[in-house]
MARZABA-256898 format. One record per residue (C-alpha): residue in one letter; z, x, y. Coordinates in Angstrom, 2 decimals. Each point is the difference from the previous one (the first is absolute). Layout:
# residues N
+------+---------+---------+---------+
: code :       z :       x :       y :
+------+---------+---------+---------+
:    A :       Z :       X :       Y :
...
+------+---------+---------+---------+
***
This chain:
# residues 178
+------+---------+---------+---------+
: code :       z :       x :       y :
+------+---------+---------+---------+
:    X :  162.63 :   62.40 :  157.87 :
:    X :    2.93 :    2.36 :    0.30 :
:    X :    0.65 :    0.27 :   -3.55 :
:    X :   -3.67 :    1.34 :   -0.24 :
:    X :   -0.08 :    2.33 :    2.43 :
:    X :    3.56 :    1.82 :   -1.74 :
:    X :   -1.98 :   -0.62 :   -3.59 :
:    X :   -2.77 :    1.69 :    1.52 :
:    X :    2.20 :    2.93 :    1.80 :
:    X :    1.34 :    0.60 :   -3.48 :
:    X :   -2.74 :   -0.10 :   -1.69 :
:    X :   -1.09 :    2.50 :    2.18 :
:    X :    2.54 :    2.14 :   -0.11 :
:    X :    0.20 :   -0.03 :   -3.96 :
:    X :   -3.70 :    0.98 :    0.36 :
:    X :    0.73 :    3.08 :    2.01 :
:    X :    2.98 :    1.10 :   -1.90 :
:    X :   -2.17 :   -0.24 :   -3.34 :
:    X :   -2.91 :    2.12 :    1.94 :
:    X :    2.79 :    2.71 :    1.19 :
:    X :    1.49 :    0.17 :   -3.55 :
:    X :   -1.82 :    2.75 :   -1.24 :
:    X :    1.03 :    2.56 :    2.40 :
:    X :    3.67 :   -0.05 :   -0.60 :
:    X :   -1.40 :    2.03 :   -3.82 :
:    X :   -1.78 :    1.76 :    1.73 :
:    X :    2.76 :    1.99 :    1.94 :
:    X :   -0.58 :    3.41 :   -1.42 :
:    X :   -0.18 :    1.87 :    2.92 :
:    X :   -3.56 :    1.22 :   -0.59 :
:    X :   -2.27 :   -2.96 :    0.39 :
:    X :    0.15 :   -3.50 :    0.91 :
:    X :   -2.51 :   -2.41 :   -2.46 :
:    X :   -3.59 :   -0.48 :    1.73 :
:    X :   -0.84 :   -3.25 :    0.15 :
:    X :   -2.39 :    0.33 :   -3.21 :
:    X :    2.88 :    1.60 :   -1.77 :
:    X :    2.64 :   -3.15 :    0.77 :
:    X :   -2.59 :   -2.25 :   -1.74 :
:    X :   -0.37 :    2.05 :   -2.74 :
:    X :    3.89 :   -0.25 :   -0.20 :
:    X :   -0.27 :   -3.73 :    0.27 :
:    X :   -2.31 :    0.02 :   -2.70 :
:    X :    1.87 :    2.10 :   -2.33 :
:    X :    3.04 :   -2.46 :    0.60 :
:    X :   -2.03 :   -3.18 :   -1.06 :
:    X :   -1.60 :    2.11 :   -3.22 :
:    X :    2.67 :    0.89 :   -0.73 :
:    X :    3.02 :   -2.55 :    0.40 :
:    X :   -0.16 :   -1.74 :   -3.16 :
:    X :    1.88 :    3.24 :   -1.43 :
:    X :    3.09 :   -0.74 :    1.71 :
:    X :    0.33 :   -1.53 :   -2.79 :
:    X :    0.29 :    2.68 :   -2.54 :
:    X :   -0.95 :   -2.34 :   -2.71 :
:    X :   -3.00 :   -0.62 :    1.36 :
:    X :   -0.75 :    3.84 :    0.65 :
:    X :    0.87 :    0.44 :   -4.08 :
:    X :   -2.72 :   -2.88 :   -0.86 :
:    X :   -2.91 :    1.80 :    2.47 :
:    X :    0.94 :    2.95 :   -2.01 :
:    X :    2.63 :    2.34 :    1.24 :
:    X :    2.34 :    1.71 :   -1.82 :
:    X :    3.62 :    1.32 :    0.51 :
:    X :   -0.84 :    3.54 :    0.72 :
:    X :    3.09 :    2.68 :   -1.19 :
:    X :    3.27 :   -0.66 :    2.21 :
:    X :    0.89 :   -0.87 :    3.44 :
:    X :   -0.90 :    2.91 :    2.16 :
:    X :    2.50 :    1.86 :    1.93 :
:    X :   -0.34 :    2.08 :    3.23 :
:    X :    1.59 :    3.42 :    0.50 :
:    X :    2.43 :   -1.75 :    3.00 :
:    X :   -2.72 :   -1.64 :    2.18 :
:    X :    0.17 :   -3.11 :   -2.33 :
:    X :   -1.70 :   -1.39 :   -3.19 :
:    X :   -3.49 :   -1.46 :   -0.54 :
:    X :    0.77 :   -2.23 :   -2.95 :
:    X :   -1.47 :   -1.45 :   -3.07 :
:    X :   -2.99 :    0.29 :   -0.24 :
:    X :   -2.46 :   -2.14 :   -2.02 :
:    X :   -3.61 :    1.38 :   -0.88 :
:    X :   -3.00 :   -1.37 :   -0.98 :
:    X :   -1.69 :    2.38 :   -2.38 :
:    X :   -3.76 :   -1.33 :    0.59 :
:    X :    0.19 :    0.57 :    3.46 :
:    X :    2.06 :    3.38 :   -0.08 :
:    X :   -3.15 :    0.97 :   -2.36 :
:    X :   -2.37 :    0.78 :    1.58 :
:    X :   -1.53 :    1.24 :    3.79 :
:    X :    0.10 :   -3.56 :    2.24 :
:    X :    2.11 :   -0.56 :    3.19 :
:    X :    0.18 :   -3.10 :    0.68 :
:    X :    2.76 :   -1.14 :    2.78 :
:    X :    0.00 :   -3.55 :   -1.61 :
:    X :    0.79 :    1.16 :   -3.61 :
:    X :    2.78 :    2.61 :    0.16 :
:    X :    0.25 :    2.21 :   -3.53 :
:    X :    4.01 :   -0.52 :    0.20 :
:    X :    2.42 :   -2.61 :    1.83 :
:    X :    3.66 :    1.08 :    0.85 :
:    X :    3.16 :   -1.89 :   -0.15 :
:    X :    3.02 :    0.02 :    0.82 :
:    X :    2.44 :   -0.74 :   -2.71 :
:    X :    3.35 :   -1.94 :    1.33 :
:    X :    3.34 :    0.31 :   -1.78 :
:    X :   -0.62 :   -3.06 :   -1.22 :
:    X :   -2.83 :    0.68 :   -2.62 :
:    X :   -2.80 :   -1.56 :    2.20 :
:    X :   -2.75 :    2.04 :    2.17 :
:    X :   -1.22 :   -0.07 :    3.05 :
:    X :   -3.78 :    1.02 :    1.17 :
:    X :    0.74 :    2.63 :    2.59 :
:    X :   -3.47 :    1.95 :   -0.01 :
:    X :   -3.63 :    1.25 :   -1.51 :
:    X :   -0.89 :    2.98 :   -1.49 :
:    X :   -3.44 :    1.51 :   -0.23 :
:    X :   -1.03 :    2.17 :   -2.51 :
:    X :   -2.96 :    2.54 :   -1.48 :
:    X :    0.60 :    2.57 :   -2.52 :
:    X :   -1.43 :    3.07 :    1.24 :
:    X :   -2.34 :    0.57 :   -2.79 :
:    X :   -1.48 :   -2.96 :    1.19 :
:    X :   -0.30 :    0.84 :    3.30 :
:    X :   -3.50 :    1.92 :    0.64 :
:    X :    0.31 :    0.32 :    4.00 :
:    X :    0.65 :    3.16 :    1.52 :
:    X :    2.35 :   -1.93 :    2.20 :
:    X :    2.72 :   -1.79 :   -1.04 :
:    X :   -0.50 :   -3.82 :   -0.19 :
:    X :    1.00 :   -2.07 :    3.01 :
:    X :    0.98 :   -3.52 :    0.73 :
:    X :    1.85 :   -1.77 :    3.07 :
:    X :   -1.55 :    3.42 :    2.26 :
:    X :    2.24 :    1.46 :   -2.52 :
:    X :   -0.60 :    3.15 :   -2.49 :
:    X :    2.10 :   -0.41 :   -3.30 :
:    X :    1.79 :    3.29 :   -1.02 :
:    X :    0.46 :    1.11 :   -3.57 :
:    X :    2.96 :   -0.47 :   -2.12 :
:    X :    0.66 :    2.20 :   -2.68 :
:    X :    3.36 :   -0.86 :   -0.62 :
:    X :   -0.35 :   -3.16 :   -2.07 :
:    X :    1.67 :   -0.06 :   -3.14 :
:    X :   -2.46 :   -0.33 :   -2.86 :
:    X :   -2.78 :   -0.58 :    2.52 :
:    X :   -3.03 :    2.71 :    0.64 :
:    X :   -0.87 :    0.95 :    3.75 :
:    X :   -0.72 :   -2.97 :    1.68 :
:    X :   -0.77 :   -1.29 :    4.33 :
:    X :    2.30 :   -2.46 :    1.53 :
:    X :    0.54 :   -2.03 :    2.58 :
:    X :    2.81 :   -2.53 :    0.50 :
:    X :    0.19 :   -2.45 :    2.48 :
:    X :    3.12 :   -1.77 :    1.08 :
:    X :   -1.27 :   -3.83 :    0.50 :
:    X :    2.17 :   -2.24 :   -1.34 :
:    X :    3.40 :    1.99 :    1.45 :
:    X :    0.30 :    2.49 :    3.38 :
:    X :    0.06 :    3.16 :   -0.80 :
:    X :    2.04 :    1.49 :    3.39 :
:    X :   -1.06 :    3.77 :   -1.55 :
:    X :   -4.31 :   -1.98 :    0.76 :
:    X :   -1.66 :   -2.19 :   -1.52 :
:    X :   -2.34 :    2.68 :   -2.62 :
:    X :    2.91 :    2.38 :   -0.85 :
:    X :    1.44 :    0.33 :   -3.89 :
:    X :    3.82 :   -0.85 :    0.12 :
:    X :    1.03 :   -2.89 :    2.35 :
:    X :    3.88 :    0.53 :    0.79 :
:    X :    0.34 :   -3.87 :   -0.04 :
:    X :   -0.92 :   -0.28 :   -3.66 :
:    X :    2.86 :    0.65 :   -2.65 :
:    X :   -0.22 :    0.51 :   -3.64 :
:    X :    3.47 :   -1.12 :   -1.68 :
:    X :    1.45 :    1.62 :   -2.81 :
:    X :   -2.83 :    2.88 :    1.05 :
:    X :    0.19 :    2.67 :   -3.25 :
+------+---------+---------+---------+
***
């Protein structure tokens, strides 16, 4: 009867921890996640989990997308992988992301570190720009060989000490950066 009452305790405990999880992204000094948000969150992480496995991301149809990204000192973003029929056109949806971003390690492999959603802004008819997470995407114009275009990252898979929906993450490195 002891035994179950610790199994139980821990089980417990486990239960909270994995409830609480959420918040420690979300420590961007702005917001904390609403409870609708952290499911959302929990959602994106079991749509999108699979791509860990950047094999598996390449079969569902993204592609390497130009080189690792580097930060102007507040840290990198990554590779990032896109997938061109969902980077098409005007749908945000939090479950399909447009790009996934990895981390690649000195040792050739990559690891998912966060999402990125995207909109060109010719396809974005709103007055406003679009919004996800209670979120409004900005516009980069920056992008090498890429028109105009809304974005959003979020940092699930990796914190992001700098919050959870900003660009660079000082955590993430690209080696041999050019």
């Amino acid at each position: 009867m002891n035994r179950q009452r610790i199994l139980i305790f821990i089980l417990v405990f486990v239960s909270a921890f994995a409830l609480t999880g959420d918040r420690a992204f979300s420590q961007d000094g702005e917001q904390t996640l609403t409870e609708d948000l952290r499911r959302t969150v929990h959602d994106i992480r079991l749509a999108t989990r699979d791509f860990r496995d950047v094999d598996a991301a390449i079969e569902a149809g993204y592609g390497v997308f130009l080189d690792c990204f580097t930060g102007d000192g507040t840290g990198d973003m990554g590779q990032h992988y896109v997938h061109g029929d969902l980077v098409g056109d005007d749908v945000l949806d939090p479950l399909q992301p447009e790009a996934l971003v990895y981390e690649p390690l000195e040792d050739g492999s990559l690891t998912l570190v966060a999402l990125e959603y995207l909109v060109f802004e010719d396809q974005w008819t709103a007055e406003e720009p679009p919004m996800l997470f209670e979120r409004e995407f900005h516009l980069k114009t920056d992008i090498p060989e890429t028109p105009p275009v809304w974005a959003l990252h979020i940092w699930l898979w990796t914190h992001n000490p700098n919050g959870m929906f900003e660009d660079y993450n000082p955590t993430v490195f690209c080696p041999d950066a050019s």
